[in-house]
C-alpha positions in Angstrom: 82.6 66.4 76.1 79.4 64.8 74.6 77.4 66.8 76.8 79.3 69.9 76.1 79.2 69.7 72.6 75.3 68.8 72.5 74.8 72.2 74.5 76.4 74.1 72.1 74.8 73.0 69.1 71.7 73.6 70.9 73.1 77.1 72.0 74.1 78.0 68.7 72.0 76.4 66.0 69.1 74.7 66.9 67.6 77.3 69.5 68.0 80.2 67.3 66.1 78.3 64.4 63.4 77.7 66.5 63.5 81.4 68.0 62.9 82.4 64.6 59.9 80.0 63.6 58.1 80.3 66.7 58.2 84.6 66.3 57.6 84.6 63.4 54.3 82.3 63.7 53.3 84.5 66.7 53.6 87.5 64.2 51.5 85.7 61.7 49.0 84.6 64.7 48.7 88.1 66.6 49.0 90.5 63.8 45.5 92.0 63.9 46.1 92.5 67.8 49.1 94.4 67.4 47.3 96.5 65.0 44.8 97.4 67.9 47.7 97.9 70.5 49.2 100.5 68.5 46.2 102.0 67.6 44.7 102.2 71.3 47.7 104.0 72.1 48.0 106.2 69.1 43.8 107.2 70.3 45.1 107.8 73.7 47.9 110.8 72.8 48.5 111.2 69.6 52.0 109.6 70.4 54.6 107.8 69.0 53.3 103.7 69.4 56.8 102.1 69.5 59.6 103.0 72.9 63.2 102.0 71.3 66.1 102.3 73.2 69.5 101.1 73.3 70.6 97.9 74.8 73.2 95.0 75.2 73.4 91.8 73.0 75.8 89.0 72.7 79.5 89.7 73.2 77.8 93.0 74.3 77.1 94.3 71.1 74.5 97.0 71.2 71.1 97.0 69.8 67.6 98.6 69.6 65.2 97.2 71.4 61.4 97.8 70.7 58.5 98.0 72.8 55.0 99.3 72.9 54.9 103.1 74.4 53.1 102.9 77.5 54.6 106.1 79.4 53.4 109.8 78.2 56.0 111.2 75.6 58.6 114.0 77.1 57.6 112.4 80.8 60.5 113.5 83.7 62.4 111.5 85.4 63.1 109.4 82.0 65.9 107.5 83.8 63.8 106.7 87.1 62.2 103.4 87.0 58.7 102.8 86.7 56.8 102.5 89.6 53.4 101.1 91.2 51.2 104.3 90.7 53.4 106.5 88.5 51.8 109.5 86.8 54.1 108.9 83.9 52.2 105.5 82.3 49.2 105.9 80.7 46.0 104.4 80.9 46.1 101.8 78.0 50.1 101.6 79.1 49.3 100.3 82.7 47.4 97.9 81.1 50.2 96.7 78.4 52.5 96.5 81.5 50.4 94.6 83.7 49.5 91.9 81.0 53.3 92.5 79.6 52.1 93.0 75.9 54.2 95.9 75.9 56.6 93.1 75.3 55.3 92.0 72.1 57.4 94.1 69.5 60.2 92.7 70.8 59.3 89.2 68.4 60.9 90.8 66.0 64.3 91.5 67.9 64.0 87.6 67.6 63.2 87.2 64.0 66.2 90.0 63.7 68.3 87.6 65.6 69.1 90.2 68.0 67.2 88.2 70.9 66.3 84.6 71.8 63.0 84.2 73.1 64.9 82.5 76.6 67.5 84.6 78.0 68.8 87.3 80.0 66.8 90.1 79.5 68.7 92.8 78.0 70.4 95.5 80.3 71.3 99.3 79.4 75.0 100.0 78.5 75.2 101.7 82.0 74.3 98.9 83.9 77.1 96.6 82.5 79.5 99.0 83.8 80.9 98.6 87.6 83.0 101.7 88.9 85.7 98.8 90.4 87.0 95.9 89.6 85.1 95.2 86.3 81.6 93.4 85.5 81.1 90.1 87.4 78.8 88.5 85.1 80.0 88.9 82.3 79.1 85.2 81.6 75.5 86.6 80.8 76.7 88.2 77.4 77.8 85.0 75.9 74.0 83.9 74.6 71.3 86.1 73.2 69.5 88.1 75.4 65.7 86.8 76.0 62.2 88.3 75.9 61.3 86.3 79.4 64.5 84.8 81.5 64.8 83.0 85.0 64.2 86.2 87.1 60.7 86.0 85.7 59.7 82.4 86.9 59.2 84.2 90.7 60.8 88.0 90.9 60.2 90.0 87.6 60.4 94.1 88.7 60.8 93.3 92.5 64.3 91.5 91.9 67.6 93.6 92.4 70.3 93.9 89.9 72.7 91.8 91.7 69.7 89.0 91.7 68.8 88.8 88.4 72.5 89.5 86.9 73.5 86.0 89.1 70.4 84.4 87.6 71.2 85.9 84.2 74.4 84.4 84.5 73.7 81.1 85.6 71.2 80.2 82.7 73.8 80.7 80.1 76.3 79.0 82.1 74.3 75.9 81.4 71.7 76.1 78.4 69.6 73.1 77.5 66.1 73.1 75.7 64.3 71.2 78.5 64.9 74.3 80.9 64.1 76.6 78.1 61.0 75.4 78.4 60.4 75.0 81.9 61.2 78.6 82.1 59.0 79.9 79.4 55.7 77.6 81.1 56.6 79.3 84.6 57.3 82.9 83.7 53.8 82.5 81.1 52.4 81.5 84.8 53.8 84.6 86.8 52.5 86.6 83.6 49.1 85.5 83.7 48.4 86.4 87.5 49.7 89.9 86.9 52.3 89.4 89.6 55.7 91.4 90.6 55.1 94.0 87.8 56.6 96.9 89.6 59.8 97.5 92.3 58.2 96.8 95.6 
């Protein structure tokens, strides 16, 4: 019970505080580089510099999710994934994606308190739902959703649904702030050598 309750304090209190100090000291810290990011991609296309969408939260409550632009505006195929090669990412956007700072609006989901910065990554509304028999992981929307998660320790792009909804589910089956951190030094390592950014 000790154990149990120790999780959940964790889960509940303590990780969220420090979600909120460590965004908002990496807003304070990287400030004048997302100044250039949007402005790169402004000079590129005239475009809009943020991508919002949609997704799932906690107790799958929806929210907008922010993100640096990095396909052309009025693209087609806006529902296909992107892919190794695709003509609808631009050239400072292939970049953002490789290096993942496409990411980096998404610190303030977590100052919001929308997102953790450890957690499943947050799915479309779509992809919760399962023609038959209901959603088997639904254990995965009973934490925050994450800006990196266990799926990007090894698979990022290249993993299936089924894969990284099991993995999804498993980390918030059993949250603790030694694997939080374990998981946010591996994924920064999978990050850094550009790996799995694509689908294979």
């Amino acid at each position: 019970m000790q154990g149990i309750n120790e999780q959940g304090i964790y889960e509940r209190r303590i990780k969220q505080i420090l979600d909120r100090i460590i965004s908002g000291g990496l807003l304070l810290l990287l400030w004048p580089l997302l100044l250039l990011i949007g402005a790169l991609i402004k000079l590129e296309d005239g475009g809009k510099v943020l991508f919002t969408q949609y997704r799932l939260g906690r107790d799958r409550v929806p929210f907008k999710i922010y993100k640096f632009r990095t396909m052309k505006e009025n693209h087609k195929a806006p529902d296909k994934r992107a892919h190794r090669g695709d003509d609808r990412i631009t050239r400072v956007g292939a970049v953002l994606r490789k290096t993942s700072l496409d990411e980096l609006p998404q610190l303030f989901n977590i100052l919001k308190g929308d997102m953790s910065i450890i957690g499943p990554r947050p799915i479309l509304p779509e992809e919760a739902q399962l023609p038959e028999g209901g959603f088997p992981y639904e254990k995965r929307f009973s934490c925050l959703p994450g800006l990196c998660c266990t799926v990007d320790i090894k698979y990022r792009a290249t993993a299936d649904r089924k894969l990284q909804f099991t993995m999804d589910a498993a980390y918030a089956e059993d949250i603790k702030f030694t694997e939080d951190i374990l998981i946010a030094m591996r994924a920064a390592k999978t990050v850094l050598t550009g790996k799995n950014i694509y689908p294979e």
